[in-house]
C-alpha positions as CSV (number, residue, x, y, z in Angstrom):
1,X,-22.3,14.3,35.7
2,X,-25.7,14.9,34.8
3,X,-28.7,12.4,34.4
4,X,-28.1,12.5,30.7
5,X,-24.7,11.3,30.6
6,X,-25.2,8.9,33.2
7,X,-27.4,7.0,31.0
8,X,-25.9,7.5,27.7
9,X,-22.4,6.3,28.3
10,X,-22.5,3.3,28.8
11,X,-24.9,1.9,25.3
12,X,-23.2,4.7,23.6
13,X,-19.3,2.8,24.6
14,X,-21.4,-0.3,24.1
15,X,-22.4,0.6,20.9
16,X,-19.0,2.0,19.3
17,X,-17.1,-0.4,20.8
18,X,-19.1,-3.1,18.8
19,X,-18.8,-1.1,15.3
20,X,-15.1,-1.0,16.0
21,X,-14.7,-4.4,16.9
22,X,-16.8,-5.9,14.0
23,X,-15.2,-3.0,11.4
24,X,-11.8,-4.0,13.1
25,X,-12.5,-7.8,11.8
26,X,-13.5,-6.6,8.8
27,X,-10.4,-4.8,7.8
28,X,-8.5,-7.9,9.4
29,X,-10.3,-10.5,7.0
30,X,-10.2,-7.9,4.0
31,X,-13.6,-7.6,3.3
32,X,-14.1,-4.5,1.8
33,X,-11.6,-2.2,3.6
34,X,-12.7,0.9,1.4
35,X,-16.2,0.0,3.2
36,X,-14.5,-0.2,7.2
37,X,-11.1,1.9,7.0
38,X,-12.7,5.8,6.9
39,X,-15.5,4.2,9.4
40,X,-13.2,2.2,11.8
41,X,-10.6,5.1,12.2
42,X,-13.1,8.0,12.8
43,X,-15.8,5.9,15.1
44,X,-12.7,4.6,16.9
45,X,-11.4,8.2,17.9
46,X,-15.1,8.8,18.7
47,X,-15.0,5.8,21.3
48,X,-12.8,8.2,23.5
49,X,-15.5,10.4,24.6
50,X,-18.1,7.6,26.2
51,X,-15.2,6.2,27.4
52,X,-13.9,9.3,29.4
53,X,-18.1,9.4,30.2
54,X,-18.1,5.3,31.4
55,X,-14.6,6.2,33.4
56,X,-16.1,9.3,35.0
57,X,-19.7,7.7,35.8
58,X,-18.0,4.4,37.0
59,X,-14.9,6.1,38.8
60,X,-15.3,5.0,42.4
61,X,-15.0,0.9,41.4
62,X,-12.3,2.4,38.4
63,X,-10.6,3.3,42.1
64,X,-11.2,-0.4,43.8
65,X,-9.4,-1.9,40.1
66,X,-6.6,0.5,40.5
67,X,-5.5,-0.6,43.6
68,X,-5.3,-4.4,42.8
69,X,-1.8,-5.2,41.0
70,X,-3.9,-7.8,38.4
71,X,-5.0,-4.5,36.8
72,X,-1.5,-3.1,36.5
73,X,-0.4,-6.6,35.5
74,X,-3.5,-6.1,32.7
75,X,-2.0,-3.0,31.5
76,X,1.6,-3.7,30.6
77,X,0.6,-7.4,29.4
78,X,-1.1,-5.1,26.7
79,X,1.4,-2.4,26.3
80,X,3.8,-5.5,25.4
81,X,1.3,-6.2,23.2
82,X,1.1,-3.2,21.4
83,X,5.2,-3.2,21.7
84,X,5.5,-6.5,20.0
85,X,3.5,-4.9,16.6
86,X,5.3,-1.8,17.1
87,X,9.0,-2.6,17.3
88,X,9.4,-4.6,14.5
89,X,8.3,-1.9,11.7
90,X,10.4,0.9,13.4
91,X,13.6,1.8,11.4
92,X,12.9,0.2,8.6
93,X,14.5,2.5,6.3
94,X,13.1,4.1,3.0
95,X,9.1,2.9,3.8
96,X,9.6,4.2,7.5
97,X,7.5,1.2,8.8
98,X,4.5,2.8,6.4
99,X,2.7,-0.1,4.9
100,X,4.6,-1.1,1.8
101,X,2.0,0.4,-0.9
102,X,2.7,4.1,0.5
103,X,6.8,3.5,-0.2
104,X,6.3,2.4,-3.6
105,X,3.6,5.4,-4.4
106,X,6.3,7.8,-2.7
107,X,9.2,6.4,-5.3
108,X,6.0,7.2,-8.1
109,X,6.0,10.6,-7.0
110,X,10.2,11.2,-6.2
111,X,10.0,9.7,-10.2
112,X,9.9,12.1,-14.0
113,X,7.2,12.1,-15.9
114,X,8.8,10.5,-18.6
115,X,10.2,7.6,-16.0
116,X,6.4,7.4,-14.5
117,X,5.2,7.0,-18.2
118,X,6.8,4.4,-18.7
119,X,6.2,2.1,-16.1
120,X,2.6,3.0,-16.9
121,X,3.4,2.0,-20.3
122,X,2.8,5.1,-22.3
123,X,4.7,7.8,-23.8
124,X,5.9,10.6,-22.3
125,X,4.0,13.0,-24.0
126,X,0.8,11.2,-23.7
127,X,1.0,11.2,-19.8
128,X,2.2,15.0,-20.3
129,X,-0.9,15.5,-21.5
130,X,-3.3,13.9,-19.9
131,X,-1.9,15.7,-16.4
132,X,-2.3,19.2,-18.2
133,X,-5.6,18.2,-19.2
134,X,-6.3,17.6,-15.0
135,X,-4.7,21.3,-14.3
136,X,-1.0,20.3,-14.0
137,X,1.7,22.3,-15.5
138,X,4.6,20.6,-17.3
139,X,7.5,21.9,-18.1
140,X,9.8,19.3,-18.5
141,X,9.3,15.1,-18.6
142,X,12.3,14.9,-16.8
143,X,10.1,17.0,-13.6
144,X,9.7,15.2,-10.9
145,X,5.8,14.0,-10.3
146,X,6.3,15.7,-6.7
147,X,7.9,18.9,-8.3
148,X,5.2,18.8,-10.7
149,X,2.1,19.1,-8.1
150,X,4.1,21.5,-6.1
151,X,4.4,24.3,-9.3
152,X,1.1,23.6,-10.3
153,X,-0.2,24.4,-6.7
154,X,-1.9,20.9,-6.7
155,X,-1.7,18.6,-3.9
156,X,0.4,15.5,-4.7
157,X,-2.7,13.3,-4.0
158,X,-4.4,14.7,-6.8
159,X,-1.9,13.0,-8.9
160,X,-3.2,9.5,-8.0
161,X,-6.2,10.5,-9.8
162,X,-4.7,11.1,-13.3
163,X,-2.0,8.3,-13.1
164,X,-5.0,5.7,-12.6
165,X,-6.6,6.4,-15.7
């Protein structure tokens, strides 16, 4: 490992480890999770490098910890854990343990144009044509939102868009 690394791991872990904890309380208490989400995810998956670096710099007492069972016991007290948030959402039918927001906007998308309008409380023909005015092409109000973005060569995010309006 070169001299570099050697002193950069460890304030570099130091440091993404506190932006995910203090992001990771954030999204826990709700404040602002458009502000934390995009930042906890992607500075989270950056943790993994320093701590591959801290591993590697620190690997002969990594060795010492290994050996002692408290450190095995460590591991699967938090892999049952993990397990206990992980089994209970798994099979749960139509939302596939997905957070309950994604299910409904999947049943938005699986729905007509002329069902969709209504629950948005318009006619069909005005939501018709406010998603041609965004690009999309309608044939028929009784398309399916998903069928819709797939003709138009849209991605079915980019309906979101012109529903919220």
């Amino acid at each position: 490992m070169t001299p570099f690394l050697k002193r950069i791991a460890t304030p570099l872990l130091t440091g993404l480890f506190l932006i995910s904890l203090l992001s990771g309380l954030a999204l826990f208490f709700h404040w602002n999770p458009a502000w934390f989400h995009s930042m906890h995810e992607w500075l989270s998956l950056l943790l993994i490098l320093p701590f591959v670096l801290h591993v590697w710099k620190n690997w002969r007492p990594m060795l010492g910890y290994l050996r002692r069972p408290l450190f095995a016991g460590t591991l699967a007290v938090s892999a049952l854990a993990a397990a206990a948030f992980i089994l209970p959402s798994m099979g749960q039918g139509a939302g596939g343990g997905r957070p309950p927001a994604f299910a409904v906007a999947q049943k938005m998308l699986d729905g007509s144009v002329a069902k969709v309008a209504a629950v948005l409380g318009e006619t069909p023909a005005a939501l018709s044509a406010r998603l041609e005015a965004a690009g999309f092409a309608v044939a028929d109000t009784d398309q399916s939102l998903s069928e819709l973005a797939a003709t138009s060569g849209r991605a079915r995010n980019d309906l979101f868009a012109v529903l919220a309006r």
